[in-house]
C-alpha positions as CSV (number, residue, x, y, z in Angstrom):
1,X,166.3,251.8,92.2
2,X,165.3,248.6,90.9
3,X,161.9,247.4,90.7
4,X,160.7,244.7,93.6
5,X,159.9,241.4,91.3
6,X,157.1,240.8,92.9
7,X,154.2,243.6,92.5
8,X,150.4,244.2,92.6
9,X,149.2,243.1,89.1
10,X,147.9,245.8,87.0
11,X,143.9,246.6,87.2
12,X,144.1,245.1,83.4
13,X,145.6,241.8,84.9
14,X,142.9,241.8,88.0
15,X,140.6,241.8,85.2
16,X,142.1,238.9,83.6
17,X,142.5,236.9,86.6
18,X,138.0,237.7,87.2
19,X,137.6,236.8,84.2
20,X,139.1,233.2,84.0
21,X,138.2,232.5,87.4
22,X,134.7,232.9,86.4
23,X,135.1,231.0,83.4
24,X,136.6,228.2,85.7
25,X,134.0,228.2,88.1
26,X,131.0,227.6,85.4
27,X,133.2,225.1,83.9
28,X,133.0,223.1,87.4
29,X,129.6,223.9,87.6
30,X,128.8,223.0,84.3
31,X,130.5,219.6,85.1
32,X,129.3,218.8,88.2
33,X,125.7,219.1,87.5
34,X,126.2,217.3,84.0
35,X,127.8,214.5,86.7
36,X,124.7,215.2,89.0
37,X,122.3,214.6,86.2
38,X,124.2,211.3,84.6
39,X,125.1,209.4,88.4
40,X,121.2,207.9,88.6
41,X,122.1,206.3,85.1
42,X,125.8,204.7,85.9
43,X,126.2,204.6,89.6
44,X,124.8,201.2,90.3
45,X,127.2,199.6,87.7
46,X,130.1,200.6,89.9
47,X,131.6,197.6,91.6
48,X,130.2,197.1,94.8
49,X,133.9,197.2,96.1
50,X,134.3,200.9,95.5
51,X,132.2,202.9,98.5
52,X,130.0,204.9,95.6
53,X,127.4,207.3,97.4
54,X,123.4,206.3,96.5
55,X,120.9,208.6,95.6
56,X,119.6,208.9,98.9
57,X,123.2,210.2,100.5
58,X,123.7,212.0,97.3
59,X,120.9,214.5,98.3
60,X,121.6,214.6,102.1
61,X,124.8,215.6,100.8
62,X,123.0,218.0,98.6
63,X,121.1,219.9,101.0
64,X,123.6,219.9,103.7
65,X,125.9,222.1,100.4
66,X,122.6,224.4,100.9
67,X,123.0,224.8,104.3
68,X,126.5,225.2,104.7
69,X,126.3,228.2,101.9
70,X,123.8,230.1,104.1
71,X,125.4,229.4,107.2
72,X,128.7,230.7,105.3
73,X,127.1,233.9,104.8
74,X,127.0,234.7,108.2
75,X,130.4,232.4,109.5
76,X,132.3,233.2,106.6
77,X,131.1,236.6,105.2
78,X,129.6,238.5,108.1
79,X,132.0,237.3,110.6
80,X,129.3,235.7,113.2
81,X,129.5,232.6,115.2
82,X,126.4,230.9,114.6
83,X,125.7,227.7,116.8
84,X,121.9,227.5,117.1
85,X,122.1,227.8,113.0
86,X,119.6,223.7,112.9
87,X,116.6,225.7,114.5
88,X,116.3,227.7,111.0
89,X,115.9,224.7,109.5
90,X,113.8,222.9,112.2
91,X,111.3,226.3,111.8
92,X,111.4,226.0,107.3
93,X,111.0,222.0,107.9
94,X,107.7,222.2,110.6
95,X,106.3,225.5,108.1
96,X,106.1,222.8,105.2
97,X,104.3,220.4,107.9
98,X,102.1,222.6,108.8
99,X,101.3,224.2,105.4
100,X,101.3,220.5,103.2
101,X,99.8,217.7,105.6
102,X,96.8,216.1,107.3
103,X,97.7,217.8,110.0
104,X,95.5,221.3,110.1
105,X,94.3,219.8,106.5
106,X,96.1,222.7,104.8
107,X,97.3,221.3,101.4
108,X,99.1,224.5,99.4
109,X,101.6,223.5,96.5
110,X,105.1,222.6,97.5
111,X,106.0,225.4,95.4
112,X,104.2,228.0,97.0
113,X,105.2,227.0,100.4
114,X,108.8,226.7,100.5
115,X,108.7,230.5,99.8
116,X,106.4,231.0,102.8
117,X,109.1,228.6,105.0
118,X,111.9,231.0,103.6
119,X,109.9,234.1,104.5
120,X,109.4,232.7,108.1
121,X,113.0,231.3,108.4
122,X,114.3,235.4,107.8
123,X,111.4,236.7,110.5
124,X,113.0,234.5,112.7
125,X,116.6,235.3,112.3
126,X,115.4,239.0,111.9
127,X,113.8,238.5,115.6
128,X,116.9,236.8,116.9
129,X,119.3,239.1,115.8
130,X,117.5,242.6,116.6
131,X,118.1,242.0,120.2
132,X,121.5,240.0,120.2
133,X,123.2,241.2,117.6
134,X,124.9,243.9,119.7
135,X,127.4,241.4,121.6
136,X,130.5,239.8,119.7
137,X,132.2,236.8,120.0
138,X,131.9,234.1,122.7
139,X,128.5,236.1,124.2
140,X,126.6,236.0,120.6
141,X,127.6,232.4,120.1
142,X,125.9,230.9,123.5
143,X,122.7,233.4,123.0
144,X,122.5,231.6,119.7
145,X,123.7,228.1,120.7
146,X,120.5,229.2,123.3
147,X,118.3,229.4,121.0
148,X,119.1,226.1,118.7
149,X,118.2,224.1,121.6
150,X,115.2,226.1,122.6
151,X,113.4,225.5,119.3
152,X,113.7,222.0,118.8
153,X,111.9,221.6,122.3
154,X,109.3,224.1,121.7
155,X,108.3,221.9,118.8
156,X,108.6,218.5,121.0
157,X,106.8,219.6,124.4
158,X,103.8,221.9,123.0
159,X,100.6,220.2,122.7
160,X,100.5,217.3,119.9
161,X,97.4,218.9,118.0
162,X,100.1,221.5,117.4
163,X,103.4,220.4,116.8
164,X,102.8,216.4,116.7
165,X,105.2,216.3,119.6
166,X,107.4,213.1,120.0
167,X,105.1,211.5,117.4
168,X,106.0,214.2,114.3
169,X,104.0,215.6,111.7
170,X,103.5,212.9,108.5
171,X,102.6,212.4,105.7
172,X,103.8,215.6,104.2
173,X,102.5,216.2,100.7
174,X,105.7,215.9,98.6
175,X,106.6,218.4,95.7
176,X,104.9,217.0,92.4
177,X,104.3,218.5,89.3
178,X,100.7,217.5,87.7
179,X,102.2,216.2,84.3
180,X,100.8,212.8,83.3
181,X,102.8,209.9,81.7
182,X,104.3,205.9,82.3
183,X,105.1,207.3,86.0
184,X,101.4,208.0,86.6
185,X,99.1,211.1,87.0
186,X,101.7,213.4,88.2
187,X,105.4,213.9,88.8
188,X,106.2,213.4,92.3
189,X,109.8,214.6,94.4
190,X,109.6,212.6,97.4
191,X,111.5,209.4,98.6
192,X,109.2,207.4,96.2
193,X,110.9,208.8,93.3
194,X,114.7,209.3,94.0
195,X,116.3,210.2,90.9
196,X,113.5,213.6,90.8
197,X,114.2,214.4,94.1
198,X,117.8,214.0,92.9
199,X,117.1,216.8,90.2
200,X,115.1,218.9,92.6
201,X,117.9,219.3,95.0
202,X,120.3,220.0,92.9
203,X,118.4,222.9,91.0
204,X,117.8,224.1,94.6
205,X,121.9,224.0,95.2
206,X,122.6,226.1,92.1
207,X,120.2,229.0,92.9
208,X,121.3,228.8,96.4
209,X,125.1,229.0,94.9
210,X,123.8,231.8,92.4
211,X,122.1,233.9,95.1
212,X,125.6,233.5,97.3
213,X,127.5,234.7,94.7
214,X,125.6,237.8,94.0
215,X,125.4,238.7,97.2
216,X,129.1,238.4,97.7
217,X,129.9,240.5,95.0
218,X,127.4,243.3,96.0
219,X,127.7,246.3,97.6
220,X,126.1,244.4,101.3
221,X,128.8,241.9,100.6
222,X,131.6,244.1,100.8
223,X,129.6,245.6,104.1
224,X,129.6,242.1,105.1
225,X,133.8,241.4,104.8
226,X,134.7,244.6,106.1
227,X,132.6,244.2,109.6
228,X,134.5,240.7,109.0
229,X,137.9,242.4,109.1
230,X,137.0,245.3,111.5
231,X,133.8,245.9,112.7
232,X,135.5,249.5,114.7
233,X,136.5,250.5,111.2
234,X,133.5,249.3,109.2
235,X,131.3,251.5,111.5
236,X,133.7,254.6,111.1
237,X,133.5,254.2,107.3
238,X,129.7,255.3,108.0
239,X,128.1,251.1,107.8
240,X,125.2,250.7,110.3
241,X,126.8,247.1,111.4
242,X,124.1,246.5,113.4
243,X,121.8,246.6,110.1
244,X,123.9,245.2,108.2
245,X,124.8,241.8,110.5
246,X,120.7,241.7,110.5
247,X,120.9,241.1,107.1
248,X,123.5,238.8,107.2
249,X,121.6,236.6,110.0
250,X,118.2,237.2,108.4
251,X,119.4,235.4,104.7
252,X,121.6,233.0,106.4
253,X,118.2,231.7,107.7
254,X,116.4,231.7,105.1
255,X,118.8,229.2,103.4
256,X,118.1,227.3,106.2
257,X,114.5,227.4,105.7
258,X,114.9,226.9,102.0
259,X,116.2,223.4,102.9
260,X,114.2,222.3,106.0
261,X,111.1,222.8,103.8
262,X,112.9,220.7,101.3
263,X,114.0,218.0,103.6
264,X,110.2,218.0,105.5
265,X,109.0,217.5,102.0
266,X,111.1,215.2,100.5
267,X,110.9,212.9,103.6
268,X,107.4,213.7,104.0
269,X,107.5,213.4,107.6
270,X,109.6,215.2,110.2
271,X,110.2,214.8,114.0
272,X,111.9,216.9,116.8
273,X,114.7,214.5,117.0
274,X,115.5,215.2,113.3
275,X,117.0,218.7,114.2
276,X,119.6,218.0,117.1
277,X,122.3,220.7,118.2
278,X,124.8,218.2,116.4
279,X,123.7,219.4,113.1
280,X,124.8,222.8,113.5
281,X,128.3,221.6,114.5
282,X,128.3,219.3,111.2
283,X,127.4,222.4,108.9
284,X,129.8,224.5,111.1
285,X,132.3,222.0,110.7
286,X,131.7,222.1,106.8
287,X,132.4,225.6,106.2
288,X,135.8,225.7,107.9
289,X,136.8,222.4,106.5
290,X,136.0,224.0,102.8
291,X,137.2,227.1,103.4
292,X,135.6,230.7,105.4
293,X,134.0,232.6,103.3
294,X,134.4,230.1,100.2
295,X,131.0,229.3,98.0
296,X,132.8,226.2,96.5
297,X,134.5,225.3,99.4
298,X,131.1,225.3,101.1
299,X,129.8,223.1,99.0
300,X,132.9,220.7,98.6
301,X,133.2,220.5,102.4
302,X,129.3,219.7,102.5
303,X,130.1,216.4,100.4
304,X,133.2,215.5,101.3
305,X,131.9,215.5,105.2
306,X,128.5,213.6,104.4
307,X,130.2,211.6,102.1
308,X,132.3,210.2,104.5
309,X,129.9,209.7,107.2
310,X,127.5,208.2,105.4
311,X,129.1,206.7,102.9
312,X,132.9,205.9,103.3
313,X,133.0,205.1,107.3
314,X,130.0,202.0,107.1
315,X,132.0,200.8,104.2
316,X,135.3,201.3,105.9
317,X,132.8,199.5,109.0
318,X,132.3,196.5,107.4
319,X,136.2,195.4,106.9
320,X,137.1,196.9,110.9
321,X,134.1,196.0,113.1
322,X,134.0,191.8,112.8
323,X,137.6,191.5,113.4
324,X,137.6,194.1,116.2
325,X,134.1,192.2,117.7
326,X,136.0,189.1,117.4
327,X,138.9,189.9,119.1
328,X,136.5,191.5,122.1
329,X,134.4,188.4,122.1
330,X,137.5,186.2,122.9
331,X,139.3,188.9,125.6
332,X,135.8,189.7,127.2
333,X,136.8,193.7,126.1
334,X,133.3,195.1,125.8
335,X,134.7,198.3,124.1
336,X,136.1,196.1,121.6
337,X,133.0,194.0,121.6
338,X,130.3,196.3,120.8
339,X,132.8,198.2,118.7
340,X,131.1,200.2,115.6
341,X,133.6,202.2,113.9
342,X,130.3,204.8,112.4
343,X,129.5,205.9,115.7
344,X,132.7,207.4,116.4
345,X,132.5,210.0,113.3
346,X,132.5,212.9,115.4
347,X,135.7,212.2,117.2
348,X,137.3,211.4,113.5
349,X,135.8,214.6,112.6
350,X,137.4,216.0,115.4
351,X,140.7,214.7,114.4
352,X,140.4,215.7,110.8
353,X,139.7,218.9,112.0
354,X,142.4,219.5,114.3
355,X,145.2,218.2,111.4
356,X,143.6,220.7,109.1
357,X,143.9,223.5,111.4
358,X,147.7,223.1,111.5
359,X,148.3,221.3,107.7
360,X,145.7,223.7,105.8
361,X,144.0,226.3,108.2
362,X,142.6,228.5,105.0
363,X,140.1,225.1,104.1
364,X,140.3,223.0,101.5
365,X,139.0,225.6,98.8
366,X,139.6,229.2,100.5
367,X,139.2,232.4,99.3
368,X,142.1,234.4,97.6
369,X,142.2,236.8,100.6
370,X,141.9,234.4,103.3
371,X,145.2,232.5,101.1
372,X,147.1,235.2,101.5
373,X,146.2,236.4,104.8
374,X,147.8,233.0,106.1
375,X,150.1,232.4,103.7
376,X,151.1,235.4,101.9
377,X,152.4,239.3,102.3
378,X,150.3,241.5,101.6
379,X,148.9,240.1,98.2
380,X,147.7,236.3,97.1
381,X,151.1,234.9,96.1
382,X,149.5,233.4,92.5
383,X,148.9,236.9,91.5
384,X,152.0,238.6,91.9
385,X,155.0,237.6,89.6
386,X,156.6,235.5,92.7
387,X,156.0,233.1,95.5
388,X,155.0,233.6,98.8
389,X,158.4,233.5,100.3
390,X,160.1,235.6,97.1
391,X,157.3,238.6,98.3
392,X,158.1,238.1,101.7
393,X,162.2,238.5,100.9
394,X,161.7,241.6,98.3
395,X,159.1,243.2,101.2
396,X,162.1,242.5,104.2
397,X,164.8,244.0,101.2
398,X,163.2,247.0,101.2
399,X,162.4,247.5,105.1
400,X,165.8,247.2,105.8
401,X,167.1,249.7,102.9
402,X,164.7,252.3,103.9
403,X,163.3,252.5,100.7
404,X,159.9,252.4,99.4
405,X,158.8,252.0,95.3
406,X,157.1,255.2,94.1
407,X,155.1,255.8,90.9
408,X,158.9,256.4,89.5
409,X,159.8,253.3,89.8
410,X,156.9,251.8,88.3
411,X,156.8,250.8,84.2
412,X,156.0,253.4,82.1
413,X,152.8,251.4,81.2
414,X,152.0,251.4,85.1
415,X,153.0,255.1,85.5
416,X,150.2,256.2,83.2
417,X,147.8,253.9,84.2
418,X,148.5,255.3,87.9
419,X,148.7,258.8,87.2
């Protein structure tokens, strides 16, 4: 019988396909941080008509890509809904606080503390997850979702010699590095010196990237994606789940704590109202928008979502809201009135959301597996020899003829590759 023109590719051509997809990614890589390191140079020349990002939104877009990579380790590798994923990085922002201010007069290195906040972050997913890790779905979600909002108010309603309360911890000693020159005695990555802080994050972003992608392609990875697929069959294959989703919460915190202590240090002042349960929808919203499961599309969905909402939406603002205020002014429509079009970015969230789910539901940048489980048979329709619907047509041929392709029918090449 005739071969099937669509088949698995050979492991020679899976090699291939690793190979240049890797040599793609650190092309992009290469590129963006090349573009990272040149936008403080060119981006105020851009015409003031074109909504360009500043430095400032450029590294809230930054961290939130941190974030959303170790939320997508637990989301988007592990399989866990995570709502209560902000009080990982309330706890890595108020360990920098605590560790770099005025306020116990502790004043360790930057350097030395944000590992302490990541250490602290993981002890604190570890404690979360021992007990709750054993429920699934909807229950884990509101024991998390729980605790999100529990932390938050731990650190505004204990005593002010302790947390700072309402009032916050500042100042918080930014990261500097004691190197004199024309900027003064030292180098300083704070809010005083954008364009380092700049720098800073984005070195942060490429370890965090580098450490994702390792751990993907490890052995706890592929623990991780098969208690993704079927946590019943993961367990019979001899993975202790429970273990193993520990892990998976534990490092997904400590992300978060490697950017709270960032954020605490680059703002050099934090307050309770800075880690609201909206923030772990945003980042949650980020990983499905790029893609579950999806490093880049983590990070692309991080700044095409902050981008928009602090960049695109006031600019978009200032052409909508003084017609729309005019027109309430003259009807007496209050709605129209006090109209602001930035302060509905959730709802338009919302609605981008809800489109993708039905245009694109794999993300923006998804994985080749998730691809194919939504829009392919069986196997990613770019590495077989035909389309989506040409597998789908050669898989139905053979159904209905009974048949099935042996080793036989295979190329020679393939049959001694096989055997």
């Amino acid at each position: 019988m005739a071969v099937a023109a669509a088949r698995l590719p050979s492991p020679g051509g899976l090699r291939g396909l690793a190979r240049n997809e890797t040599l793609r990614n650190r092309v992009i890589v290469a590129g963006l941080l090349l573009l990272g390191v040149a936008y403080p140079f060119f981006y105020r020349m851009i015409p003031s008509a074109i909504p360009a990002p500043d430095l400032n939104n450029l590294i809230v877009m930054s961290y939130y890509a941190i974030l959303a990579l170790g939320l997508n380790i637990v989301v988007g590798f592990a399989g866990l809904l995570d709502l209560g994923y902000v009080a990982f990085f309330a706890i890595g922002a108020y360990t920098a606080a605590f560790l770099s201010s005025p306020h116990f007069d502790i004043h360790l290195t930057w350097w030395i503390v944000v590992w302490v906040a990541v250490a602290i972050a993981a002890l604190s997913g570890i404690l979360l997850g021992a007990p709750t890790l054993r429920l699934r779905g909807d229950y884990l979600a509101i024991v998390t979702l729980g605790f999100g909002e529990i932390v938050p108010l731990v650190f505004r309603n204990l005593p002010g010699d302790i947390t700072g309360a309402n009032q916050g911890i500042r100042p918080i000693d930014p990261p500097t590095i004691p190197l004199a020159g024309p900027w003064g005695d030292q180098l300083s990555f704070s809010n005083s010196n954008l364009q380092l802080a700049l720098y800073l994050v984005l070195a942060l972003l490429v370890f965090s990237y580098w450490l994702c992608q390792r751990m993907r392609d490890s052995r706890l990875g592929r623990a991780w994606m098969a208690i993704r697929e079927d946590e019943t069959a993961a367990a019979s294959m001899g993975i202790n789940t429970v273990n193993t989703k520990l892990l998976a919460f534990a490092l997904g915190a400590s992300l978060s704590g490697f950017a709270g202590a960032f954020v605490g240090a680059y703002q050099t002042a934090i307050f309770p109202e800075s880690f609201r349960f909206s923030i772990s929808i945003t980042i949650l919203v980020v990983v499905i928008l790029g893609g579950m499961g999806s490093l880049r599309g983590a990070v692309v969905g991080a700044f095409a979502l902050q981008y928009v909402n602090l960049t695109f939406l006031r600019w978009v603002g200032q052409y909508v809201n003084p017609p729309l205020n005019s027109v309430g002014r003259s009807t007496g429509i209050e709605f129209l009135e006090n109209f602001v079009l930035h302060s509905y970015n959730f709802l338009i969230f919302g609605i981008v959301l809800v489109v993708m789910m039905v245009v694109r539901p794999e993300g923006l940048l998804p994985t080749r597996e998730r691809k194919a489980e939504l829009h392919g048979i069986g196997v990613a329709a770019e590495e077989t020899a035909a389309t989506a619907d040409e597998v789908a047509t050669h898989e139905t041929a053979l159904e209905e003829a009974g048949e099935a392709v042996t080793i036989e029918d295979l190329p020679p090449e393939d049959q001694k590759r096989d055997r």
